[in-house]
N, CA, C and O atoms as a DFTB+ gen file, in Angstrom:
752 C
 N C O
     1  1     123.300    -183.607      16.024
     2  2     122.182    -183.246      16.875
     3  2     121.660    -181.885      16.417
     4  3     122.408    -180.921      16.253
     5  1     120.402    -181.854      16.226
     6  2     119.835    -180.547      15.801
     7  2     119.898    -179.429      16.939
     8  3     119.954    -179.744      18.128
     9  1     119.888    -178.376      16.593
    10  2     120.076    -177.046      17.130
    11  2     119.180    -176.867      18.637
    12  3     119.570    -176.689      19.791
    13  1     117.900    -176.993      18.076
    14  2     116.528    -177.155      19.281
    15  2     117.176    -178.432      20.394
    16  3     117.384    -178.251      21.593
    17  1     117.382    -179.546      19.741
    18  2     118.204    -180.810      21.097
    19  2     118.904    -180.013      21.500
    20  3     118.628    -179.111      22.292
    21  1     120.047    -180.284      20.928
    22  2     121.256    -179.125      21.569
    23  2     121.011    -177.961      22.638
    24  3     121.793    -177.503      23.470
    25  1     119.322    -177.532      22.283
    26  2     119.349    -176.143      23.897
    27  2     118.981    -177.085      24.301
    28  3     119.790    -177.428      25.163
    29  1     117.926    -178.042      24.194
    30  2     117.228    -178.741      25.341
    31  2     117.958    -179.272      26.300
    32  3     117.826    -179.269      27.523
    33  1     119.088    -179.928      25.284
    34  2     120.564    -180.526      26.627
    35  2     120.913    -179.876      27.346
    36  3     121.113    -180.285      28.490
    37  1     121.182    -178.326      26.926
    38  2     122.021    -177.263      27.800
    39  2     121.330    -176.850      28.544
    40  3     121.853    -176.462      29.589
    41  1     119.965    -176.731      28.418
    42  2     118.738    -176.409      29.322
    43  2     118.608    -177.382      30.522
    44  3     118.752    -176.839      31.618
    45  1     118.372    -178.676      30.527
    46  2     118.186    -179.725      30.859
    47  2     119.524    -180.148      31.995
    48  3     119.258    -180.733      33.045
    49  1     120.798    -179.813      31.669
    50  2     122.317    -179.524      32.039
    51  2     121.941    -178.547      33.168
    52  3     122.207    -178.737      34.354
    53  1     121.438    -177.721      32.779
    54  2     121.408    -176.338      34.059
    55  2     120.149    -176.514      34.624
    56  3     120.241    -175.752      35.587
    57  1     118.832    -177.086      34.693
    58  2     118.061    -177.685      35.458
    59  2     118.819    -178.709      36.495
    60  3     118.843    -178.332      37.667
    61  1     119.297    -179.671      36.257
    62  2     119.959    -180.242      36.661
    63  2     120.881    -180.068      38.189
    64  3     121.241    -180.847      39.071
    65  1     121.008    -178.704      37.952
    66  2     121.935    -177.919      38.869
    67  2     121.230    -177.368      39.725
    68  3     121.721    -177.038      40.804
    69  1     119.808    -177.130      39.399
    70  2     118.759    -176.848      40.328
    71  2     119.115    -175.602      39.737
    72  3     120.242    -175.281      39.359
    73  1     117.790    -174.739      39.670
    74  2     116.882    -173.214      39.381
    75  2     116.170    -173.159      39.418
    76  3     115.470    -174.082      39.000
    77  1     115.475    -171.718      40.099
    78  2     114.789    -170.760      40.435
    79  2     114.870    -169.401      39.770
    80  3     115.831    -168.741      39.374
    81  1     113.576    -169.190      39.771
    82  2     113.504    -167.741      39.587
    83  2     112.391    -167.172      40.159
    84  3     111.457    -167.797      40.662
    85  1     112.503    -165.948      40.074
    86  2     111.749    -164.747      40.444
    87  2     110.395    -164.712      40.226
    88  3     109.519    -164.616      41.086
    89  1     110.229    -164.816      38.713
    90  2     109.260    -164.271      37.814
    91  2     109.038    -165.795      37.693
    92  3     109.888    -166.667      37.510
    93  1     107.240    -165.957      37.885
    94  2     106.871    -167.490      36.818
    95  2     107.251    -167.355      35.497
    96  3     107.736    -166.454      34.812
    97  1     106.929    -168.398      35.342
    98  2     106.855    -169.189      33.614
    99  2     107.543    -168.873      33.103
   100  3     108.598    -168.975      33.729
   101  1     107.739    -168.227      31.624
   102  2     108.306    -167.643      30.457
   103  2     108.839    -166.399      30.297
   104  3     109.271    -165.985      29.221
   105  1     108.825    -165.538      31.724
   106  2     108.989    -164.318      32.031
   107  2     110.300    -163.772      30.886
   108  3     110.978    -164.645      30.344
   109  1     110.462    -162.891      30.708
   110  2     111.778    -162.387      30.337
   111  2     112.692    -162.440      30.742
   112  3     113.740    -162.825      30.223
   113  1     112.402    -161.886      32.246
   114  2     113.545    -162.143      33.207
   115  2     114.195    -163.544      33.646
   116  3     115.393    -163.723      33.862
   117  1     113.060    -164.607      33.746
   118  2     113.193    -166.437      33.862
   119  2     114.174    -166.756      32.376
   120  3     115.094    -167.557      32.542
   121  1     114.016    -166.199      31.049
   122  2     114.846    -166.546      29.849
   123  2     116.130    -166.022      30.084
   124  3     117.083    -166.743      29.792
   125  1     116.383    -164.679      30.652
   126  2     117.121    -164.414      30.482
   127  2     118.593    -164.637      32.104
   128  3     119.801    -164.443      31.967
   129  1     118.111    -164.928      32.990
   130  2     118.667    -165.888      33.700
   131  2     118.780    -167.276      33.915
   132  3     119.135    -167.947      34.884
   133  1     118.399    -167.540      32.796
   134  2     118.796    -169.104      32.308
   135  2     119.658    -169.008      31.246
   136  3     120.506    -169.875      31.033
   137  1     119.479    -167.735      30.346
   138  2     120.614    -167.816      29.295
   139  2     121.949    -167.696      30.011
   140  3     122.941    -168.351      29.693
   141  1     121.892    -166.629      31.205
   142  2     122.939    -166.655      32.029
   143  2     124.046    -167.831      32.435
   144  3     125.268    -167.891      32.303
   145  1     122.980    -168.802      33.029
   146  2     123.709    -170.086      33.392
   147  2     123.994    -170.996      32.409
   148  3     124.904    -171.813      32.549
   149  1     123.183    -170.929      31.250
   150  2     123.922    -171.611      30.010
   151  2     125.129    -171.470      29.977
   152  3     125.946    -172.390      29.969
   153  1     125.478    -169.749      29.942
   154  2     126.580    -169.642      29.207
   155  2     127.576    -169.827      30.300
   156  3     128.747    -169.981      29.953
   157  1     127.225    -169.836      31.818
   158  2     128.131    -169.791      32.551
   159  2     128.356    -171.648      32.558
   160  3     129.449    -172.057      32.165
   161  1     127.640    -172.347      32.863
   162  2     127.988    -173.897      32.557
   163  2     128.923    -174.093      31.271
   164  3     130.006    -174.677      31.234
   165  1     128.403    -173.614      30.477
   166  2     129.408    -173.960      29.216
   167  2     129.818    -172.690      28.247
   168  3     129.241    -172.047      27.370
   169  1     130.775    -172.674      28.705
   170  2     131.582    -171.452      28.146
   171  2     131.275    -171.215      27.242
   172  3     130.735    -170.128      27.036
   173  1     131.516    -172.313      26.063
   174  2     131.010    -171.894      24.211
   175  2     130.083    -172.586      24.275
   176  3     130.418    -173.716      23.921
   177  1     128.579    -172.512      24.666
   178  2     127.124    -172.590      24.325
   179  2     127.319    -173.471      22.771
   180  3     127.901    -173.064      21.766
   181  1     126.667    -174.707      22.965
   182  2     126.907    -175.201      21.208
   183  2     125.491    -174.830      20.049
   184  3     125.184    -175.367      18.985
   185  1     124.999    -173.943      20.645
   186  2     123.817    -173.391      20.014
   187  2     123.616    -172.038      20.275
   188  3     123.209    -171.814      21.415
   189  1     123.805    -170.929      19.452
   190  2     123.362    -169.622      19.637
   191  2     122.195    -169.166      20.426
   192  3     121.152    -169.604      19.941
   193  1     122.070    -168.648      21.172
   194  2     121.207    -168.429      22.479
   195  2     120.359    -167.205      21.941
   196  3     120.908    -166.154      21.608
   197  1     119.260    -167.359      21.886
   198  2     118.142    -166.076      21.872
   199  2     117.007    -166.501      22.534
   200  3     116.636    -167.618      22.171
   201  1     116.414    -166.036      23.285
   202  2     115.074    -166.080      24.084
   203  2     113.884    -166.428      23.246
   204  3     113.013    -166.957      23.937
   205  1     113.612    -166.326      22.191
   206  2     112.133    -167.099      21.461
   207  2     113.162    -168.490      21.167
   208  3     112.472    -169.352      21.710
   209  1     113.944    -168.957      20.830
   210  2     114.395    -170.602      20.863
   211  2     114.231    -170.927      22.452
   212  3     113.471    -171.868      22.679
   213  1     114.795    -170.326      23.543
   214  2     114.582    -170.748      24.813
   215  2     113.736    -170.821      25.114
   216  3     113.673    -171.667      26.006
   217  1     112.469    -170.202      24.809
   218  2     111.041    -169.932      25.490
   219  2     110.457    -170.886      24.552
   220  3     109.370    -171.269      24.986
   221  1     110.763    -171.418      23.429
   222  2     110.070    -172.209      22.883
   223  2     110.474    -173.664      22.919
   224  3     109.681    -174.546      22.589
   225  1     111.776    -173.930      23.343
   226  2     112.202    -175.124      24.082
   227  2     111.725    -175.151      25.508
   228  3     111.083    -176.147      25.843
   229  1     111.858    -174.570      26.058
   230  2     111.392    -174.413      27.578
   231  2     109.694    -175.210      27.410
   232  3     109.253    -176.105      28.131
   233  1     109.163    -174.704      26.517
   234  2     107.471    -174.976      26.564
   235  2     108.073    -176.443      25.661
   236  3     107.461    -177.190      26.424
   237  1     108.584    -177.182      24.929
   238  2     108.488    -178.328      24.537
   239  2     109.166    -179.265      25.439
   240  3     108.957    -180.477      25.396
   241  1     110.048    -178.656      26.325
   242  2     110.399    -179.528      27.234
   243  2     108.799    -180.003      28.752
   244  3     108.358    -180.905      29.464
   245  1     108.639    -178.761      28.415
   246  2     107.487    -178.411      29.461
   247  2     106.299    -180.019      28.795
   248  3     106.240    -181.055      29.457
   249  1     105.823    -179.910      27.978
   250  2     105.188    -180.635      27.141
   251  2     105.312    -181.746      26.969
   252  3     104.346    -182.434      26.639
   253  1     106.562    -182.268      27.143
   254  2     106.787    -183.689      27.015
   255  2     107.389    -183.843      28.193
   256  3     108.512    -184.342      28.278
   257  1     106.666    -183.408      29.281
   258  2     106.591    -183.502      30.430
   259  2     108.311    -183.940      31.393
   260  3     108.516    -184.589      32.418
   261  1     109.170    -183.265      30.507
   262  2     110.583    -183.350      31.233
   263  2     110.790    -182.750      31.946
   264  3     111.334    -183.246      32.932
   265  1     110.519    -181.370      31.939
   266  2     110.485    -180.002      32.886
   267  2     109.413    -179.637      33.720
   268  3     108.459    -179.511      32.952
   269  1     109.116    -179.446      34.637
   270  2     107.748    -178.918      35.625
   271  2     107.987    -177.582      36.502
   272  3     109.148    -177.389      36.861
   273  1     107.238    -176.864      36.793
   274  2     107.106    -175.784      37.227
   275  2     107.208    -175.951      38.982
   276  3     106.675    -177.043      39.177
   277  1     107.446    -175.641      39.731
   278  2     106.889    -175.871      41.015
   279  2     107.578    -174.745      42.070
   280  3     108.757    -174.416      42.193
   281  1     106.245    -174.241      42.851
   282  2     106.482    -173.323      43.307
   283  2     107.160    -173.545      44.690
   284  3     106.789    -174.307      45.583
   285  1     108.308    -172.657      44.669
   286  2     109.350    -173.095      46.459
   287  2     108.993    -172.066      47.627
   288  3     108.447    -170.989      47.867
   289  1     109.573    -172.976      48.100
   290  2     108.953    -172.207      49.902
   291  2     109.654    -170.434      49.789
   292  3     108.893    -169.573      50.230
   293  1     110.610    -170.089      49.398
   294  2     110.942    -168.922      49.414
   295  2     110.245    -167.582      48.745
   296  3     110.512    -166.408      49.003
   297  1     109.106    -168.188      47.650
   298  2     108.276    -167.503      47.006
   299  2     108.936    -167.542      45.288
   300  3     108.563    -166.669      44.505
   301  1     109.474    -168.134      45.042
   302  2     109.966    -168.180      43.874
   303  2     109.036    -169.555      43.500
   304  3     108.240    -170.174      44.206
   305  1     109.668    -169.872      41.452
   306  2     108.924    -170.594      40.872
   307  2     110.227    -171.431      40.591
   308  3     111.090    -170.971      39.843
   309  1     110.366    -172.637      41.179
   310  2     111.163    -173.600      40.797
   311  2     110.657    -174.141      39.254
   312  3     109.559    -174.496      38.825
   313  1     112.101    -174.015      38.599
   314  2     111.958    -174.984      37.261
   315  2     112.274    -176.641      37.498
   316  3     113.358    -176.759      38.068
   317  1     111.741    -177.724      37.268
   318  2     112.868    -178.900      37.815
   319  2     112.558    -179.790      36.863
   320  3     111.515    -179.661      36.221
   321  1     113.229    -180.586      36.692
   322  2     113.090    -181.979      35.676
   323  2     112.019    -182.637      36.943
   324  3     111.752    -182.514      38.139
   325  1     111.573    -183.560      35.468
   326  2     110.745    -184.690      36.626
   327  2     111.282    -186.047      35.996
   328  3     112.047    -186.203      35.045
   329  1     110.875    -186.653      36.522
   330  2     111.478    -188.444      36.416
   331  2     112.124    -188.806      35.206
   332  3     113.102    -189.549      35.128
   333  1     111.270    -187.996      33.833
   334  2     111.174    -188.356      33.025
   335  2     112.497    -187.459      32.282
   336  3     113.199    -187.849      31.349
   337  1     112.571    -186.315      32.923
   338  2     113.573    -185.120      32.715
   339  2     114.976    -186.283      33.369
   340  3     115.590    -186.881      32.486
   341  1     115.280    -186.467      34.401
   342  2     115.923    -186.996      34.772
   343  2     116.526    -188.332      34.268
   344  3     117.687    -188.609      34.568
   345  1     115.971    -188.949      33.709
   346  2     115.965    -190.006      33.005
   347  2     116.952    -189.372      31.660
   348  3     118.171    -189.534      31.695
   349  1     116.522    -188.903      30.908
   350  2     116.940    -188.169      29.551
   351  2     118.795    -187.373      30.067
   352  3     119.849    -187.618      29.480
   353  1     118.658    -186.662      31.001
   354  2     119.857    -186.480      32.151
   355  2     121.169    -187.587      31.541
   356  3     122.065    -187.504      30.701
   357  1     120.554    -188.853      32.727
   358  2     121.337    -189.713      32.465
   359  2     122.146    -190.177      31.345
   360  3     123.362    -190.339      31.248
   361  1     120.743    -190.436      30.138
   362  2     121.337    -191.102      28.904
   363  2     122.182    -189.428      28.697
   364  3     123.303    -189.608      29.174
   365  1     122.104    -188.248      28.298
   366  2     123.081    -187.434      27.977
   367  2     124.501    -187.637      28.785
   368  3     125.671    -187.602      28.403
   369  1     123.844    -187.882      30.163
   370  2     125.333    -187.801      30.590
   371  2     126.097    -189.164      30.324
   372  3     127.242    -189.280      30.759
   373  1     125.453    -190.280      29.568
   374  2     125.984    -191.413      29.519
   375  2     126.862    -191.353      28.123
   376  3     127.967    -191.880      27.997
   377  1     126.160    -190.605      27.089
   378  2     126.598    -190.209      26.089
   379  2     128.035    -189.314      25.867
   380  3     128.912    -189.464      25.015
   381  1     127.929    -188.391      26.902
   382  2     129.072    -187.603      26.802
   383  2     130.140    -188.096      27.721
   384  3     131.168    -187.488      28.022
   385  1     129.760    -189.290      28.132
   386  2     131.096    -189.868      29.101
   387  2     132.283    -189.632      28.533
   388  3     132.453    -189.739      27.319
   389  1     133.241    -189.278      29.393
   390  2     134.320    -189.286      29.078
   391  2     135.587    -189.228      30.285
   392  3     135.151    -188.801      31.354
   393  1     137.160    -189.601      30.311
   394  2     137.893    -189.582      30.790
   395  2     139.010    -188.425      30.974
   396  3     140.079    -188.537      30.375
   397  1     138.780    -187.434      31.715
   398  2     140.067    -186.504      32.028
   399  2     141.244    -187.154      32.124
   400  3     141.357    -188.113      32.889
   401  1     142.179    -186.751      31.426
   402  2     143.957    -187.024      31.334
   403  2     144.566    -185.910      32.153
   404  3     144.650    -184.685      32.064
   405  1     144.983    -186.918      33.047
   406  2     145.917    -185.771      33.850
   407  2     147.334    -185.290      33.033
   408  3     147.837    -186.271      32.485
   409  1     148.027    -184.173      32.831
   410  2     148.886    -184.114      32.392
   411  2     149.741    -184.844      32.751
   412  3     150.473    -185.045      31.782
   413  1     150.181    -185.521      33.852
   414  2     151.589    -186.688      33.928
   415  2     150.840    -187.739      34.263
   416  3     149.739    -187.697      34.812
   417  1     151.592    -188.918      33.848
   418  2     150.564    -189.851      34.328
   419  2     151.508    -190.478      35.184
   420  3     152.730    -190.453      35.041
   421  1     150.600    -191.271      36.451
   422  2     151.597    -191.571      37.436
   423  2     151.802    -193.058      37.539
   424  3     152.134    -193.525      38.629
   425  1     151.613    -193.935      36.371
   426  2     152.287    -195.035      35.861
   427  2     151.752    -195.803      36.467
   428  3     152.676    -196.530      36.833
   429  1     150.612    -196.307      36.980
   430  2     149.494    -196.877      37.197
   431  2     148.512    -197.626      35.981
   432  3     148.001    -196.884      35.142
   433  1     148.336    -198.688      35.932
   434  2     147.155    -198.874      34.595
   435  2     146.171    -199.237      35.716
   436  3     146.357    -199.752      36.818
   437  1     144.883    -198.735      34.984
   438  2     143.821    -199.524      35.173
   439  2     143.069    -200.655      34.614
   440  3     142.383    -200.333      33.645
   441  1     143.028    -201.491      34.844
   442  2     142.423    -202.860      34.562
   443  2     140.698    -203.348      34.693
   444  3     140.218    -203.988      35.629
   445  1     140.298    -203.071      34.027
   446  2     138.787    -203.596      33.649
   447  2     138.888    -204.927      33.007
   448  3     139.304    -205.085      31.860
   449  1     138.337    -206.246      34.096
   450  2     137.719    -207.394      33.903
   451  2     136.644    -207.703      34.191
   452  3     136.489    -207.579      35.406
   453  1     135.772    -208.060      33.687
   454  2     134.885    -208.643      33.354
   455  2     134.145    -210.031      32.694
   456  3     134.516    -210.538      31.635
   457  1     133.093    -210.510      33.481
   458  2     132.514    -211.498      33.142
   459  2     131.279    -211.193      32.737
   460  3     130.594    -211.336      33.750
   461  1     130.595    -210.863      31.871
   462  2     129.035    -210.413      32.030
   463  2     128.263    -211.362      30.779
   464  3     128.403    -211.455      29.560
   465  1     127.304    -212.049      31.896
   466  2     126.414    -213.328      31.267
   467  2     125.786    -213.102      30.347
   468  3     125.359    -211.970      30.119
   469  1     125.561    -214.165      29.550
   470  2     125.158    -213.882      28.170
   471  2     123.313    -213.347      28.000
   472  3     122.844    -212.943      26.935
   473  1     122.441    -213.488      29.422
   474  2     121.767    -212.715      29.281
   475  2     121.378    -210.874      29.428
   476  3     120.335    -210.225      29.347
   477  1     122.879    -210.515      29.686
   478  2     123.120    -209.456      29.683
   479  2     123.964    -209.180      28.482
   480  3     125.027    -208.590      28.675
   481  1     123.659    -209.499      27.370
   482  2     124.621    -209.778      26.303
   483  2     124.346    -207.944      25.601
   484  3     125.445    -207.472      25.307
   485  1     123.444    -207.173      25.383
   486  2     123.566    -206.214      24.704
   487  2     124.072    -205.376      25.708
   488  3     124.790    -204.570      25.118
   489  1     124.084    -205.082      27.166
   490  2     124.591    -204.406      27.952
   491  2     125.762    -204.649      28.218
   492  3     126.360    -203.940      29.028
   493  1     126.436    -205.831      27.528
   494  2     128.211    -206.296      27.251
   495  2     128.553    -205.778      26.400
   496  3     129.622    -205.171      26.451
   497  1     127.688    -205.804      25.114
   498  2     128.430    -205.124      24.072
   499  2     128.382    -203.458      24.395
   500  3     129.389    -202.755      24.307
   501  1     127.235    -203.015      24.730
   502  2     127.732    -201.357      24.973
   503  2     128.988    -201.104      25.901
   504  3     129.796    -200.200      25.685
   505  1     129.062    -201.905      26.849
   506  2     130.028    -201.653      28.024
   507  2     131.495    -201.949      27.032
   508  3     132.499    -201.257      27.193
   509  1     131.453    -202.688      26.360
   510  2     132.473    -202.887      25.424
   511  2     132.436    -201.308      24.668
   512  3     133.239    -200.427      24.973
   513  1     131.695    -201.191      23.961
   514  2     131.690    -200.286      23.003
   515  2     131.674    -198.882      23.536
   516  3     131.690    -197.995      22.683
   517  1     131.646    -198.520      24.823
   518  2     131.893    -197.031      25.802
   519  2     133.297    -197.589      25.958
   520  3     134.027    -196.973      25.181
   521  1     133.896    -198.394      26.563
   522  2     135.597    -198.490      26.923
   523  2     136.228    -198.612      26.082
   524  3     137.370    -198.705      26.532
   525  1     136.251    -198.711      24.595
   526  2     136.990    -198.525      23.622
   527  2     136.402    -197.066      23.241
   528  3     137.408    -196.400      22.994
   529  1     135.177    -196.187      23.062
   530  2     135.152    -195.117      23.186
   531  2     136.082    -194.023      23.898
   532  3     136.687    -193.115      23.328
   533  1     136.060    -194.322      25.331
   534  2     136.871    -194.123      26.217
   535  2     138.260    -193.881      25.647
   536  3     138.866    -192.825      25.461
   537  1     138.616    -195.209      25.411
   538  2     140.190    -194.656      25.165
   539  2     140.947    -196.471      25.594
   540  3     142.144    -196.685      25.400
   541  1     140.218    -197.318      26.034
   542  2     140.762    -198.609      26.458
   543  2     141.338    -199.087      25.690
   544  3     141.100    -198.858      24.504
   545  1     142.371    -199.981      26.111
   546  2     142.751    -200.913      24.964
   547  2     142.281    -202.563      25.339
   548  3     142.259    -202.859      26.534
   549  1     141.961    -203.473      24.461
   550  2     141.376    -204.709      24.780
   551  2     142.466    -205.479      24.661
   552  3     142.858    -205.884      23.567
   553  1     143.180    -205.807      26.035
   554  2     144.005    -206.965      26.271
   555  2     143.928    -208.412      26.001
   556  3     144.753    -209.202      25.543
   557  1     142.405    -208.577      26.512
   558  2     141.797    -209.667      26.088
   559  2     140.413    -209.207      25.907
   560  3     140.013    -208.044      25.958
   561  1     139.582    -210.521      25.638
   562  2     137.933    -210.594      25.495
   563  2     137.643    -209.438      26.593
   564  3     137.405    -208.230      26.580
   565  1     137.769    -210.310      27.402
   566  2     136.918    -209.785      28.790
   567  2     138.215    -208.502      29.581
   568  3     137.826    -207.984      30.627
   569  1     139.118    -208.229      29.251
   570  2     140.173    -207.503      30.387
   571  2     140.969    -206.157      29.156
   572  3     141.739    -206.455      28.243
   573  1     140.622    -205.094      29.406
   574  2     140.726    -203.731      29.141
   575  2     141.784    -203.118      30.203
   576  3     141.794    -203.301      31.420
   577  1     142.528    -202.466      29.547
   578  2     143.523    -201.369      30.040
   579  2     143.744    -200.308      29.783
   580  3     143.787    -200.004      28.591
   581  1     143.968    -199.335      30.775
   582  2     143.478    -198.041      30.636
   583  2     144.508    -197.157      31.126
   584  3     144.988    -197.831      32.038
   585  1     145.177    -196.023      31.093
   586  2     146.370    -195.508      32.277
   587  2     145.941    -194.646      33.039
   588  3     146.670    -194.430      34.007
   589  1     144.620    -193.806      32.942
   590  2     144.443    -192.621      33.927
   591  2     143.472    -192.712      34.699
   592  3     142.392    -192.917      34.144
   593  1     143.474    -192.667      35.299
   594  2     142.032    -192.486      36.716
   595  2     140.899    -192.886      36.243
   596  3     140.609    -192.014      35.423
   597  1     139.984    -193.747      36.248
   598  2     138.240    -193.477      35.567
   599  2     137.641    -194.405      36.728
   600  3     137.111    -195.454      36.362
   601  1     137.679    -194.121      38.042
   602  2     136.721    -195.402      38.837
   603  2     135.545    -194.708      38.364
   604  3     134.852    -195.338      37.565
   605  1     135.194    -193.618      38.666
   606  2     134.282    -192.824      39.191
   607  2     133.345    -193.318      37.559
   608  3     132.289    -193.927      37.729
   609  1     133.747    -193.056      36.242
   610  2     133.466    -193.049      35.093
   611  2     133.010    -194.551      35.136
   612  3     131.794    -194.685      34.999
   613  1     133.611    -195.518      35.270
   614  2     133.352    -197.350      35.140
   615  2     132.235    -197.390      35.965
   616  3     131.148    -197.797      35.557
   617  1     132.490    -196.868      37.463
   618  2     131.091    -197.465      37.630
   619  2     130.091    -196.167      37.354
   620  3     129.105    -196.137      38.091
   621  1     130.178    -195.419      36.682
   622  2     128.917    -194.703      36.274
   623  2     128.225    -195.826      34.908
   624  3     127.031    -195.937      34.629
   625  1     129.206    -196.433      34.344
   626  2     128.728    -197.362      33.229
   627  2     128.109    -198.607      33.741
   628  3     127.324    -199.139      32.956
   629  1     128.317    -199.279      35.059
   630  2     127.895    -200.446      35.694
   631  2     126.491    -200.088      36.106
   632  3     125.588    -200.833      35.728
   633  1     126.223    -199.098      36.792
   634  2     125.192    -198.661      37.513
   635  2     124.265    -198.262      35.785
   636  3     123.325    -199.030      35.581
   637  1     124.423    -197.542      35.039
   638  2     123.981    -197.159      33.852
   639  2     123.104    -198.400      33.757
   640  3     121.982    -198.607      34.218
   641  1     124.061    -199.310      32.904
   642  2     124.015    -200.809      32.428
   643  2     123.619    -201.843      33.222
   644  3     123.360    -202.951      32.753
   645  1     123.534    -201.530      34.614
   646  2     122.946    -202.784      35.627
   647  2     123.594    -203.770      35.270
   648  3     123.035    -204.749      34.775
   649  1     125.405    -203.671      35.527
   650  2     126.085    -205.125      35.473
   651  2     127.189    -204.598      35.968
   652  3     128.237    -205.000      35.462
   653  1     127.262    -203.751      36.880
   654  2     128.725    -203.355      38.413
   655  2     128.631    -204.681      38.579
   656  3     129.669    -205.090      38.060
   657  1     127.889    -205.841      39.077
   658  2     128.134    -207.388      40.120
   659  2     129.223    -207.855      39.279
   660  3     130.210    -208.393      39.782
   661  1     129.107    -207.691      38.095
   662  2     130.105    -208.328      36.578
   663  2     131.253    -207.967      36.568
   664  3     131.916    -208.614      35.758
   665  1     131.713    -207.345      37.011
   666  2     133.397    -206.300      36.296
   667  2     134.153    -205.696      37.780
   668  3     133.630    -205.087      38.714
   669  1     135.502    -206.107      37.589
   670  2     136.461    -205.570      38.360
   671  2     136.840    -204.452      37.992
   672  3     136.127    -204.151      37.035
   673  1     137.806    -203.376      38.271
   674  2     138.145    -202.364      38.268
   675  2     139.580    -202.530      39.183
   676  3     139.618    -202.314      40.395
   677  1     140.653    -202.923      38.431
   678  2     141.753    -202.791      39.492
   679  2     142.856    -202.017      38.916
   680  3     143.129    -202.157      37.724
   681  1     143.787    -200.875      39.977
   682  2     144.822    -200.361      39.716
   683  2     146.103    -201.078      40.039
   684  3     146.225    -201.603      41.145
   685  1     147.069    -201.136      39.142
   686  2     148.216    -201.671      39.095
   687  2     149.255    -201.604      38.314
   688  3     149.191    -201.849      37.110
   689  1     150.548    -201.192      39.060
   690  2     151.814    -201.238      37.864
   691  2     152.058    -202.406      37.383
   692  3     151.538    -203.416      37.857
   693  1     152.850    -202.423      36.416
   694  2     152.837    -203.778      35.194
   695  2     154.684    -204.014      35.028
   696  3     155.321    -203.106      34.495
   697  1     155.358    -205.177      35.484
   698  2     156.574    -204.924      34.761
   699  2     157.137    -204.420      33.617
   700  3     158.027    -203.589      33.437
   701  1     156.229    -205.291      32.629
   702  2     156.809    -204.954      31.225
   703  2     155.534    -204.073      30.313
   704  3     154.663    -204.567      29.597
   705  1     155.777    -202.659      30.620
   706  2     154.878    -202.247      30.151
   707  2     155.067    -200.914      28.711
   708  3     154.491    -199.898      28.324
   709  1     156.037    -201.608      28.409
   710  2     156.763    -200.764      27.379
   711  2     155.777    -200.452      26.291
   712  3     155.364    -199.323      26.027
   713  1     155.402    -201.700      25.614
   714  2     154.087    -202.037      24.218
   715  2     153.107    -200.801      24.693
   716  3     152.872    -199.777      24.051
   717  1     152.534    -201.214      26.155
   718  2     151.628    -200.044      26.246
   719  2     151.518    -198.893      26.799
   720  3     150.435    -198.330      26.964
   721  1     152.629    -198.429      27.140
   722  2     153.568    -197.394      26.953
   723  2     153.163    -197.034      25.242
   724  3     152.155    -196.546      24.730
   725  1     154.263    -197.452      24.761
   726  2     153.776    -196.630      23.422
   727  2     152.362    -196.126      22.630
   728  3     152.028    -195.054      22.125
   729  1     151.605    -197.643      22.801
   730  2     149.932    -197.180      22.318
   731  2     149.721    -196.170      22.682
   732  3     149.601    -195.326      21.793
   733  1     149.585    -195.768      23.905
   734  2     149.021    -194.631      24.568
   735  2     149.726    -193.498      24.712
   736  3     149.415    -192.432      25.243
   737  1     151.076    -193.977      23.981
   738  2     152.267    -192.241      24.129
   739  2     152.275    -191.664      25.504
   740  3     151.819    -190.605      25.936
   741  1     152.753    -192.395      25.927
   742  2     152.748    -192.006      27.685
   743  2     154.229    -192.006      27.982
   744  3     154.793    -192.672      27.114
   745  1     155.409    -191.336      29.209
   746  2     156.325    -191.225      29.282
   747  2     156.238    -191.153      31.031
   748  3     155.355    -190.473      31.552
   749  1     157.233    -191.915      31.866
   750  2     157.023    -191.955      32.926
   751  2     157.354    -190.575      33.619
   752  3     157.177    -190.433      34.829
């Protein structure tokens, strides 16, 4: 991802969170309390931060109508995504999905089955192709196993993909679960 995407995400990330400022538009002060929350959202910023890249992403986000100006009842100048900002949101956050590992795991698998009709056939294969991203292992065609927590993550992919009606999500210990035990280097 080029440098300019890369702020737009981090920009777009901290819109997201809702901001305001003081000063309209491009102010100095508006760049430079947004560089603020960059860096406070993400600790190591994946793009070197200077105010003419921000002010000049800010106006291309502005432009391709992701970002809008709008003024709030308190007297400040709200920055906010619009539909279209929001939209772009999603696919990033669909992109960077991912699963937190708790340090112990409490010997639980999760089980993803699924049936999803063959006119939903390219939104099967991504849903396939995020849960082996993830970290799944494919038991069968349709039934994935997983060991750590992800409801919250699965159905962010159902709702994404418009096929939650399709796929179970069940937690359960397994007698013999030694084999996947090892795949996953897990220890009770």
């Amino acid at each position: 991802m080029a440098k300019a995407a890369k702020l737009a995400k981090c920009i777009i990330f901290v819109l997201a969170a809702g901001f305001a400022a003081q000063n309209p538009r491009f102010s100095s002060i508006l760049i430079r309390t947004l560089m603020g929350q960059i860096k406070k959202k993400f600790r190591e910023p994946p793009v070197h931060l200077d105010p003419q890249n921000i002010s000049a992403t800010l106006y291309r986000l502005k432009k391709r109508q992701i970002i809008q100006w709008r003024d709030a009842p308190d007297g400040k100048t709200a920055l906010e995504l619009t539909d279209r900002g929001r939209k772009r949101l999603l696919v990033y956050r669909f992109d960077d999905l991912a699963v937190s590992k708790p340090r112990r795991w409490d010997g639980m698998w999760r089980i993803v089955v699924f049936d999803i009709p063959e006119k939903e056939k390219l939104s099967r294969e991504i849903f396939r192709n995020k849960l082996k991203e993830i970290g799944f292992l494919q038991f069968q065609k349709s039934i994935w196993i997983y060991p750590f927590p992800c409801s919250n993550e699965i159905e962010f992919l159902g709702e994404c993909l418009g096929i939650g009606k399709y796929f179970y999500l069940f937690t359960s210990s397994l007698d013999e679960d030694r084999l996947l035990q090892k795949h996953f280097k897990l220890a009770k």
